[in-house]
C-alpha positions in Angstrom: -36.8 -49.1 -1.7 -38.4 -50.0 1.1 -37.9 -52.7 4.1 -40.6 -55.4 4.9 -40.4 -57.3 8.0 -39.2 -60.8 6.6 -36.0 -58.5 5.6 -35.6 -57.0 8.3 -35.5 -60.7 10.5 -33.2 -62.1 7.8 -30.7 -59.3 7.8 -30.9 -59.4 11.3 -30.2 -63.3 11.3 -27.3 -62.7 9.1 -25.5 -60.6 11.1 -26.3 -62.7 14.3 -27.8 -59.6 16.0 -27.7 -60.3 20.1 -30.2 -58.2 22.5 -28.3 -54.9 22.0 -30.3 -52.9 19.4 -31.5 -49.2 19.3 -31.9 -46.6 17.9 -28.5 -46.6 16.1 -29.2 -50.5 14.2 -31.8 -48.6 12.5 -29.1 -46.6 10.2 -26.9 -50.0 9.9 -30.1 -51.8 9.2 -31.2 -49.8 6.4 -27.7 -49.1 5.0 -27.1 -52.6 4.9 -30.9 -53.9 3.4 -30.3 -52.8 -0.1 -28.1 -52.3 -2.5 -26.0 -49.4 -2.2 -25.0 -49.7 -6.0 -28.0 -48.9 -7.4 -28.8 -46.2 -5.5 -27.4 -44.0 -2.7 -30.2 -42.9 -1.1 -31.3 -44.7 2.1 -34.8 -46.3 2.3 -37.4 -44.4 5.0 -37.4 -45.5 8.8 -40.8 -47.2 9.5 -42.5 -48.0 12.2 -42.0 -52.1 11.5 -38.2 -51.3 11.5 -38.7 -49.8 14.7 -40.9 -52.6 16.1 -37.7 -55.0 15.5 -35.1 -52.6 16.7 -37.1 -51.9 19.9 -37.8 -55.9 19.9 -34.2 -56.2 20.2 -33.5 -53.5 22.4 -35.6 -55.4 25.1 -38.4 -52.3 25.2 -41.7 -51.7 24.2 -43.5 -48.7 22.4 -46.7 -48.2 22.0 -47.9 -47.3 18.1 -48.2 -43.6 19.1 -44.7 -43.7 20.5 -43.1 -45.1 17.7 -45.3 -42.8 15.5 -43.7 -39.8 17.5 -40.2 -41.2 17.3 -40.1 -41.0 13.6 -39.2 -37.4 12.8 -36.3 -37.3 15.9 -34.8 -41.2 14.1 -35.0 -39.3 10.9 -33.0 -36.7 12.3 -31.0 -38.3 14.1 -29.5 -40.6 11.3 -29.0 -37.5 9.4 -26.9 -36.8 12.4 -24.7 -40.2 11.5 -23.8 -38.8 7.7 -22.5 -35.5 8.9 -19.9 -36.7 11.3 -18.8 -39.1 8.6 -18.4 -37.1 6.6 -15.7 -36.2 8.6 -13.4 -39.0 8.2 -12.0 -38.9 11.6 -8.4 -41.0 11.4 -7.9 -43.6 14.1 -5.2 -41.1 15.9 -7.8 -38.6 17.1 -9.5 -38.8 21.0 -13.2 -38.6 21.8 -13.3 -35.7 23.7 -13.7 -37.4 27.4 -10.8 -39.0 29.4 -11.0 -41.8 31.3 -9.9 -41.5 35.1 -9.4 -45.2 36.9 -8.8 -43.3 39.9 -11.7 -43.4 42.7 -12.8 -40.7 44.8 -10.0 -39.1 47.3 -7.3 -40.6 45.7 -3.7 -39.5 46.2 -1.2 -39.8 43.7 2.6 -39.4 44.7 4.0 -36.6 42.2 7.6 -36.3 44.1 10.4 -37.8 41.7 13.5 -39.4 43.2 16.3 -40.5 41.3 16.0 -44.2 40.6 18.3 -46.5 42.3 19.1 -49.8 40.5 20.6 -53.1 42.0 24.6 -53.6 41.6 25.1 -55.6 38.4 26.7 -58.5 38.7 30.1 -58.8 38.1 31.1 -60.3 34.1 34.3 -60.7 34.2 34.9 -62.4 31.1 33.2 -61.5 27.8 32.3 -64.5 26.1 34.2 -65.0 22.7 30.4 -65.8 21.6 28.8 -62.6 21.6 25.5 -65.1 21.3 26.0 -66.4 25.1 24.3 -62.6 26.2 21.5 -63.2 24.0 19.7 -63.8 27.3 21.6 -61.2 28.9 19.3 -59.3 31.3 19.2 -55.6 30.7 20.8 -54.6 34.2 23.5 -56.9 32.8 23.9 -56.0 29.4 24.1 -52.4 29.8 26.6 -52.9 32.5 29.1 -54.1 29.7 28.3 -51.5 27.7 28.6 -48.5 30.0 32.0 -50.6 31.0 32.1 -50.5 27.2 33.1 -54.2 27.7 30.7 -54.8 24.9 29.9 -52.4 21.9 26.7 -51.2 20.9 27.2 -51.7 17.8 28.5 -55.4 18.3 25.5 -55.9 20.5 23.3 -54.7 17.2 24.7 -56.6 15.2 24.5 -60.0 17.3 20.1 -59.3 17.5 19.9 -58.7 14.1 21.6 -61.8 12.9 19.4 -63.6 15.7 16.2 -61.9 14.2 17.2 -63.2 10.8 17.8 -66.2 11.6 14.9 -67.3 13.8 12.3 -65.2 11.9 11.6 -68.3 9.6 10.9 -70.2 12.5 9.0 -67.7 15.0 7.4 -65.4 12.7 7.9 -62.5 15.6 9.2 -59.7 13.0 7.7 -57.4 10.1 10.4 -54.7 9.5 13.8 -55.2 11.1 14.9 -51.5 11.4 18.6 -52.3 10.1 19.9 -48.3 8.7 18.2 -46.8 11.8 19.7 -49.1 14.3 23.2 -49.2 12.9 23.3 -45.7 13.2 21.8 -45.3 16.1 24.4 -48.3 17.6 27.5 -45.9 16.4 26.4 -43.2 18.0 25.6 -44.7 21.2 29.4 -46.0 21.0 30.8 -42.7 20.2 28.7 -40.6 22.6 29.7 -43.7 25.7 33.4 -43.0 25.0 33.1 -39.8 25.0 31.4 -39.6 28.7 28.1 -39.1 27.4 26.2 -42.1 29.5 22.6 -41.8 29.4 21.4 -44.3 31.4 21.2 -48.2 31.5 19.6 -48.5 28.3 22.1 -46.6 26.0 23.1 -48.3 23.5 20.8 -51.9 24.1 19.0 -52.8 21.0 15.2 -53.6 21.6 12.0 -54.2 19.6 9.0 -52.1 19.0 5.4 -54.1 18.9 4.0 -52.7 15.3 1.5 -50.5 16.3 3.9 -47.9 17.4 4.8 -45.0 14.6 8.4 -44.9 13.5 9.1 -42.5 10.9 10.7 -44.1 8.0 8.9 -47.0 8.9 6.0 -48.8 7.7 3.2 -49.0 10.7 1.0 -51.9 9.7 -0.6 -52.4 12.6 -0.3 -56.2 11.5 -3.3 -56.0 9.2 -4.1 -57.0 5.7 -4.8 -53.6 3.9 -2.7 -51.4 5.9 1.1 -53.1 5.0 2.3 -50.1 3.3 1.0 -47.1 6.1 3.3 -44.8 7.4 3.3 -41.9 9.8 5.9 -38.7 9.6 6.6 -38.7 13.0 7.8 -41.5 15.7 5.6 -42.1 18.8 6.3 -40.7 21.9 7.8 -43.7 23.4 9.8 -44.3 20.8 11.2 -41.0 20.5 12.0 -41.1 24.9 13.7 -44.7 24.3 15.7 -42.9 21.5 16.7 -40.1 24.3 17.7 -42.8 26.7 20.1 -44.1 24.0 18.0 -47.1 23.2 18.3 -48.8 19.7 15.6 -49.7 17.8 15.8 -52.6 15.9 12.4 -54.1 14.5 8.7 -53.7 14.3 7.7 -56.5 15.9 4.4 -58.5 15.4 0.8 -58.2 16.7 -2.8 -59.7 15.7 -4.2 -57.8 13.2 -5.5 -54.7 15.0 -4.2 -55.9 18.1 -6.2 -58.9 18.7 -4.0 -62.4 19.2 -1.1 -63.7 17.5 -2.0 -64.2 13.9 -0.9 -60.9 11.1 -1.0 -60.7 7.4 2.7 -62.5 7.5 1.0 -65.7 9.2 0.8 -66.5 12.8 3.7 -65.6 15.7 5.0 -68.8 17.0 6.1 -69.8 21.0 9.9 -70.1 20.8 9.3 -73.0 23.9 7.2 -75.2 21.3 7.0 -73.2 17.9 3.7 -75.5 17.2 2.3 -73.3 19.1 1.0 -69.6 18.9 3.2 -66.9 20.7 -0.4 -65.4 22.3 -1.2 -62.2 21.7 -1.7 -59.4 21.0 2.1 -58.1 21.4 2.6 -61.6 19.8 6.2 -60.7 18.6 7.2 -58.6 21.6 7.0 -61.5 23.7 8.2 -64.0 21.2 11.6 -62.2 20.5 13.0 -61.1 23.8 11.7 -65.2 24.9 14.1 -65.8 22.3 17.2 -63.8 23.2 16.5 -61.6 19.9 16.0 -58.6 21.3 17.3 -56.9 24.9 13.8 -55.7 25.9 10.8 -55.0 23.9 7.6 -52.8 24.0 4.0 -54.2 23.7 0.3 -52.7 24.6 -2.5 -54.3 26.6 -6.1 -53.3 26.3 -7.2 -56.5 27.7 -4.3 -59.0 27.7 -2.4 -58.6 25.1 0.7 -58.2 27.9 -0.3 -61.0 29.9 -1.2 -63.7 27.5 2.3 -63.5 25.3 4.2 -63.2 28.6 2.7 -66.4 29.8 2.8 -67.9 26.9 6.1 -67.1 25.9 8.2 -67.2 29.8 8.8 -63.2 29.6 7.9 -61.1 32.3 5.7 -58.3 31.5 4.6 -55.2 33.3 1.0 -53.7 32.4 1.2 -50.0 34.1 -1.4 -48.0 35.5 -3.4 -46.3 33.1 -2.4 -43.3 32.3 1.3 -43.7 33.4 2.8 -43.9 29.6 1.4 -41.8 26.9 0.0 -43.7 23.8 0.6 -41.0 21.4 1.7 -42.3 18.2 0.5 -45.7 19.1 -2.7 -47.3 16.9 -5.6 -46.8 19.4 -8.3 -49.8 19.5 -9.9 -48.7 23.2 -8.9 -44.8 24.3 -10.1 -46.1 28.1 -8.4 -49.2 28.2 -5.0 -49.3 25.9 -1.6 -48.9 27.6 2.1 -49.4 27.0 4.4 -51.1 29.1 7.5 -53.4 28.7 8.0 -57.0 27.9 11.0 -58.1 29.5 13.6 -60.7 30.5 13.5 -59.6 34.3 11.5 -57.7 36.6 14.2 -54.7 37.2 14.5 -54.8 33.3 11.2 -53.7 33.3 11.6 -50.7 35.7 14.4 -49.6 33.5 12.3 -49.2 30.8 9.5 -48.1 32.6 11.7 -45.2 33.9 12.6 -44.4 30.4 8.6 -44.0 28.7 6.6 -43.2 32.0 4.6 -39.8 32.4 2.3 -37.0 30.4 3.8 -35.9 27.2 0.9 -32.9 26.4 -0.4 -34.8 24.0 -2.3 -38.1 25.5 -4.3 -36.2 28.0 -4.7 -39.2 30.2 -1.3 -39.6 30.8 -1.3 -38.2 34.5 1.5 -36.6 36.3 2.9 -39.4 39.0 6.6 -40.5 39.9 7.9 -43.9 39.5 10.4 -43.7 42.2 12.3 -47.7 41.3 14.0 -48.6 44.3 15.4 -52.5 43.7 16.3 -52.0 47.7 12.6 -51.0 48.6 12.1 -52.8 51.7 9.3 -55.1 49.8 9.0 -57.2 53.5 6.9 -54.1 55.1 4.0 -54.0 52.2 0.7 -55.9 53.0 -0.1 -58.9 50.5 -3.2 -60.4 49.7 -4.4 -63.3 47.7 -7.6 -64.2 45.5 -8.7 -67.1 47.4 -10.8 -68.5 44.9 -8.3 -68.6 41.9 -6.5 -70.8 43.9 -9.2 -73.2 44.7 -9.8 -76.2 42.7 -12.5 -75.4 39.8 -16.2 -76.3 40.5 -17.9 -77.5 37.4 -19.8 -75.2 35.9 -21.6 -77.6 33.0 -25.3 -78.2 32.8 -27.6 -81.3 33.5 -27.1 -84.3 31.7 -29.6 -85.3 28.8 -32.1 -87.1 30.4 -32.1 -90.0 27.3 -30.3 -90.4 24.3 -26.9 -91.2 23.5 -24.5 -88.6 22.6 -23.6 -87.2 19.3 -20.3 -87.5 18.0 -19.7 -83.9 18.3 -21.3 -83.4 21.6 -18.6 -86.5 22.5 -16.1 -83.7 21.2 -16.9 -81.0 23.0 -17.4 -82.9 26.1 -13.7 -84.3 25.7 -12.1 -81.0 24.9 -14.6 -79.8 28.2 -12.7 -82.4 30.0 -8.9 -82.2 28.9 -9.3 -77.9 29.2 -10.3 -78.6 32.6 -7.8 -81.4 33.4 -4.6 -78.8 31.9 -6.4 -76.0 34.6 -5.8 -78.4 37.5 -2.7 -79.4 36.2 -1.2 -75.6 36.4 -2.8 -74.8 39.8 0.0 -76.8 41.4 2.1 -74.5 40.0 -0.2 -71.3 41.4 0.0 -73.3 44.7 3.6 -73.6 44.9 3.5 -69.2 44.5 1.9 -69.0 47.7 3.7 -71.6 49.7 7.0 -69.8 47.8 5.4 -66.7 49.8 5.1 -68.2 52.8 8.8 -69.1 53.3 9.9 -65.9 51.9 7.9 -64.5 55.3 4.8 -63.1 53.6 1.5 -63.1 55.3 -1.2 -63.8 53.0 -4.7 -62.4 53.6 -7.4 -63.8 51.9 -9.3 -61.9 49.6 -12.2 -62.2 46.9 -12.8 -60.3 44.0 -15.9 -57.7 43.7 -19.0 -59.5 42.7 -20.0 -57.5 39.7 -20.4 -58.2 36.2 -17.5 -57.6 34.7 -17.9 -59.4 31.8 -21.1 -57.3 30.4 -18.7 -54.2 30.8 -16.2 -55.2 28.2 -18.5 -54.5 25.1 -17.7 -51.1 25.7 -14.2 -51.9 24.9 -15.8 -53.3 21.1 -17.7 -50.5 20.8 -14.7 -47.8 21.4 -12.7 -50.6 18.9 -15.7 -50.2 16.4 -15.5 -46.3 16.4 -11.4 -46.6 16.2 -12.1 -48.3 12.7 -15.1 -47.1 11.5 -14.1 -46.6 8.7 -13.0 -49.9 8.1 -16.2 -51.4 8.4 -18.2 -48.2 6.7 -15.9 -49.2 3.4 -16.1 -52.5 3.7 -12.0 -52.6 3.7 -12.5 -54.9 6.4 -12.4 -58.2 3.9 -8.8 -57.4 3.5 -8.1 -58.7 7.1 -7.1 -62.2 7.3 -9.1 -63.5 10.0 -13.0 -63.3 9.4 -14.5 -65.7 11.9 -17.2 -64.8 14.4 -15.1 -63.7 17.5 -13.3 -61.7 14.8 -12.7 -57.8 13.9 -15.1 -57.4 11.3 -17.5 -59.3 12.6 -17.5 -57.4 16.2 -16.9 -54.2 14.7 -20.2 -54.5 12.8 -22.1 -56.0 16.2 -20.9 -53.4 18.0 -22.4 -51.3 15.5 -25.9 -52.2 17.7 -24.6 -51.2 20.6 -26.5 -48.6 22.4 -25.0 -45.0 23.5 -27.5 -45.6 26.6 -25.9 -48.8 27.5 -22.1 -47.9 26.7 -22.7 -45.1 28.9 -24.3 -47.4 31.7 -22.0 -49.9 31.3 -19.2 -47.5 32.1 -21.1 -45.7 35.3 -21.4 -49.9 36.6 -17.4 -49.6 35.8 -17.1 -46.9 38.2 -18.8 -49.2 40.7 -15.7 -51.6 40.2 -13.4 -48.8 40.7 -14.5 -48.1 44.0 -14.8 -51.9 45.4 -10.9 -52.7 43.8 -10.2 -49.7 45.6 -11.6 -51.6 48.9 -9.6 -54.6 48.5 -6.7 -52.1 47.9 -7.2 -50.2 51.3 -6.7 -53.4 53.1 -3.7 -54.9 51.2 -0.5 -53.0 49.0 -0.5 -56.0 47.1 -2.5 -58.9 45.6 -1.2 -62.4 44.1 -3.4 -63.7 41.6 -3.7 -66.4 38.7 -3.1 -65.0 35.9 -5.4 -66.8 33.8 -8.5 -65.6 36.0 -11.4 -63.0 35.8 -9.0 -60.5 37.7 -7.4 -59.8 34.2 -11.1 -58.8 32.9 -11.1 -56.7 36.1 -8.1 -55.1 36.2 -7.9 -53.9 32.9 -11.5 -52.2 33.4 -10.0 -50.5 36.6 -6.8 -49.3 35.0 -4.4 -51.5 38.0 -1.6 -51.9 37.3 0.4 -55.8 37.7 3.1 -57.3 36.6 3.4 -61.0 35.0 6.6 -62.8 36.0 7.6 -66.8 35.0 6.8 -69.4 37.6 8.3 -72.6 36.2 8.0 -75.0 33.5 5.5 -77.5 32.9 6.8 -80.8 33.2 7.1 -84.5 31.3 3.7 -85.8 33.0 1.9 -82.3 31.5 -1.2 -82.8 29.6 -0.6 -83.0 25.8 -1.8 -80.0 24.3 -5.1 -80.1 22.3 -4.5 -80.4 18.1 -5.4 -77.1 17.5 -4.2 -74.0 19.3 -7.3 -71.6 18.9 -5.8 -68.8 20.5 -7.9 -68.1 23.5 -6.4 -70.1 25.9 -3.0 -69.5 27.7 -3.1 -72.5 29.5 -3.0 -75.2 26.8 0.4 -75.8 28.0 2.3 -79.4 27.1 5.1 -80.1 28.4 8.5 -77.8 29.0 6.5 -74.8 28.0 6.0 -71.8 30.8 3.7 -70.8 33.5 3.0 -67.1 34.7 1.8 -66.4 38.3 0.4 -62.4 38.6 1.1 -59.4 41.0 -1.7 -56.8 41.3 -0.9 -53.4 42.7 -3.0 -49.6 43.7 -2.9 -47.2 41.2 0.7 -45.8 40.8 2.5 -47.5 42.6 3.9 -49.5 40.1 7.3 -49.1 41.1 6.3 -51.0 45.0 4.5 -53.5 42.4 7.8 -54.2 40.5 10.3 -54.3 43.9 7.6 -56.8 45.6 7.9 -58.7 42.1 11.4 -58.8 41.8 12.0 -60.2 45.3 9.8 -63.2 43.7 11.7 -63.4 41.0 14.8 -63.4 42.7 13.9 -66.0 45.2 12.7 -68.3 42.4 15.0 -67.9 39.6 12.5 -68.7 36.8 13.4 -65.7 34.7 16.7 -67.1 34.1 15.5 -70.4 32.0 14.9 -69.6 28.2 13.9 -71.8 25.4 16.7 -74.0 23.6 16.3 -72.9 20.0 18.6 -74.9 16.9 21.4 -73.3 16.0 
């Protein structure tokens, strides 16, 4: 069977093909053009297939070109079956790793032993054992090392919570119950017997579900892949079991890592469960919000760190890449993914962070660097900076008017939605504001700063087309039905665009990425630190560049807050409504995460806005 070219323009319709087409559509295009049950051999590559590809593409060939091209496309989709063939599981690298670090770089290898802030003083355990459900982690292990509180007690209190707010929240897929218990006792046992390990022994926290725990199903929160398992635990997990840790659920994600909705339904914001958590460590964020676990893990590959902890009031801490190893953990982007903790407090973090950090000899990007935490860092003698023009009010960005004609009902819509986003935006800047002037009488001098001018935004298909490798697969199957969500700004749909992707332009796309390596490094020479909005293009940036920041709470929206629109999409952590949270951002050099974290927690102690939590029914 052969293609024409009306076929080839409707398939190409279908799919809703952009400008990013060659040579590799050709394979997808004929793959896709006929129908694989009748026959399994694919039709011939002509030179009107090639015509549309190159159309595409944005090139031109001349006949004799296109005449010479055909043998090497032949071969070269020959190429494609061969390495299928192979069936290469989502667990295994490409065979490059990505360095975020520019040129003369020092890292600081020299570990010191970490020194943690006095806890304060409990005198009184509550009869409750449900009043430290918001318990911090400096505080919580603190009774336990005092062995004020047991382990096992402590368990037993998050598990009743995760039970009991599940219905409600949606933030859990397996609650880890035999592991944990067991795990609680013999934290208890090894504690009175003088075997501390550390501030986390024996404090039960949550694991987002794309970490492997053997035992365990790994679902990665998508339809088709409820039932997977792995034989081995991930290496974070099996470092927080080291540090006495206790694991007590696999909490929610997006399907495959992408926003808060999972085969189980959608994670909900424990400040207005009408609302999505965020995503994509949707359940992460969710249950330490709701004083259901004592700390939690989560990933970002671009946001999904950020967005829950703004959405849901936790604080959050997205590490350098290439400070905690991913191995074990489902990989959507092998340049972009990281680990880090999702928190009740800023030192809470560096606990953990001390616990998972550095190379394990298996994620080969995991580099050898110290995270010396000091909470008495002298944060007063770092230079701070600030993205001027987050902080501005928002120019309007829309186009002309229509010269004549009134509007239609849905360009009414849009216009009104336009105009309430926009209105919410201005609404929260206040808050961003009140950060700096929050600064200011702390004693920090703020220099000005603006971001690179690059386009960041026509990097990030790099990240789909890393995604669409990860589950190939998926899409080569057609398994990918079985997700739940199948809308355009979906998986399967941007698995199979990214399909069209060119190696020439992936690989261009990432030498224009070193470009914005070497200008954040600029910005980095002049200052130690940089506040930002969080809800800006610095997270697209960041995340390219492998920086490091942490997200801390900075306040709740009040009564006069805009209404939030009917429907919560997703996309947009700033839909707000009143008494839910805002998030302001640190940014920090590569590394020094644990400076980051000390300059953070001085914010957060001066504020306080860590220490509100959601009021959830009995």
């Amino acid at each position: 069977m052969q293609l024409d070219r009306r076929a080839f323009l409707a398939l190409s319709g279908q799919l809703g093909l952009g400008s990013t087409l060659f040579p590799g559509a050709l394979y997808t295009l004929a793959a896709q053009a006929q129908d694989t049950a009748e026959t399994e051999k694919l039709p011939p590559i002509t030179p009107a297939m090639i015509d549309q590809a190159a159309a595409l593409a944005g090139i031109s060939l001349t006949p004799e070109q296109k005449q010479m091209m055909l043998q090497g496309l032949k071969d070269q989709r020959s190429s494609y079956e061969a390495i299928r063939k192979l069936h290469l599981p989502n667990s295994v690298p490409p065979a490059y790793i990505f360095d975020p670090l520019p040129p003369g770089a020092k890292i600081n290898t020299e570990k010191q032993p970490p020194r943690y802030s006095r806890p304060p003083a409990i005198i009184t355990v509550p009869s409750n054992l449900e009043d430290l459900a918001f318990a911090s982690v400096v505080e919580l292990g603190d009774l336990v090392r005092r062995r004020k509180v047991s382990s096992l007690d402590l368990t037993e209190m998050y598990i009743a919570r995760l039970r009991r707010y599940n219905p409600l929240l949606h933030f859990v897929v397996t609650i880890t119950e035999d592991r944990a218990l067991a795990q609680a006792r013999e934290a208890d046992a090894d504690i009175a017997a003088g075997k501390y390990r550390g501030p986390l022994h024996g404090l039960p926290w949550g694991a987002k579900d794309l970490l492997a725990v053997k035992g365990y199903p790994t679902t990665w929160g998508a339809g088709g892949f409820e039932k997977q398992a792995f034989d081995e635990d991930a290496t974070v997990v099996r470092r927080l079991d080291a540090a006495g840790a206790v694991l007590i659920a696999k909490t929610t994600l997006g399907a495959l890592a992408m926003g808060d909705k999972w085969f189980g339904g959608r994670t909900r914001n424990p400040w207005n469960p009408k609302q999505g958590s965020s995503g994509s460590s949707a359940g992460s964020a969710s249950a330490t919000a709701a004083g259901c676990v004592a700390f939690s893990i989560g990933s970002e590959t671009l946001g999904s760190i950020s967005s829950p902890s703004t959405r849901c009031g936790t604080t959050g801490l997205r590490p350098t890449f290439g400070f905690v190893p991913r191995t074990g953990a489902m990989a959507l982007s092998w340049t972009m993914d990281k680990l880090g903790p999702i928190c009740r407090a800023v030192e809470d973090c560096a606990m953990v962070m001390e616990a998972i950090y550095g190379p394990d000899g298996q994620d080969l990007a995991a580099r050898e660097a110290a995270f010396n935490w000091d909470a008495g860092f002298d944060w007063r003698s770092l230079r701070v900076g600030y993205l001027k023009k987050e902080f501005e009010p928002e120019k309007a960005t829309e186009g002309p008017e229509p010269s004549s004609g009134p509007f239609t009902e849905e360009e009414k819509k849009k216009r009104r939605e336009r105009d309430a986003a926009r209105a919410r935006r201005a609404y929260d800047r206040k808050y961003d504001l009140a950060a700096l002037e929050k600064l200011h009488a702390m004693g920090v001098s703020l220099v000005p700063l603006d971001l690179p001018d690059l386009p960041f935004g026509a990097m990030t298909p790099l990240l789909e087309a890393e995604a669409a490798a990860a589950f190939d697969d998926l899409t080569m199957s057609g398994r990918d039905k079985l997700l739940t969500e199948q809308g355009p700004e979906d998986w399967p749909n941007i698995f199979r665009v990214a399909r069209f992707y060119p190696a020439v332009e992936y690989i261009q796309a990432n030498r224009a990425r070193t470009l914005a390596i070497r200008e954040m490094a600029k910005l980095f020479a002049q200052v130690d630190i940089i506040v930002a909005s969080t809800n800006s293009e610095q997270l697209v940036v960041t995340n390219l560049t492998g920086h490091p920041a942490v997200i801390v709470p900075n306040g709740i929206r009040g009564n006069d807050a805009l209404a939030p629109p009917s429907q919560d999409t997703g996309e947009d952590d700033s839909i707000g409504g009143p008494g839910t949270p805002v998030s302001i951002t640190f940014l920090g050099p590569h590394y020094q995460d644990a400076k980051l974290c000390a300059f953070a927690k001085a914010y957060q102690d001066a504020t306080g806005f860590h220490k509100l939590h959601p009021k959830l029914p009995a």
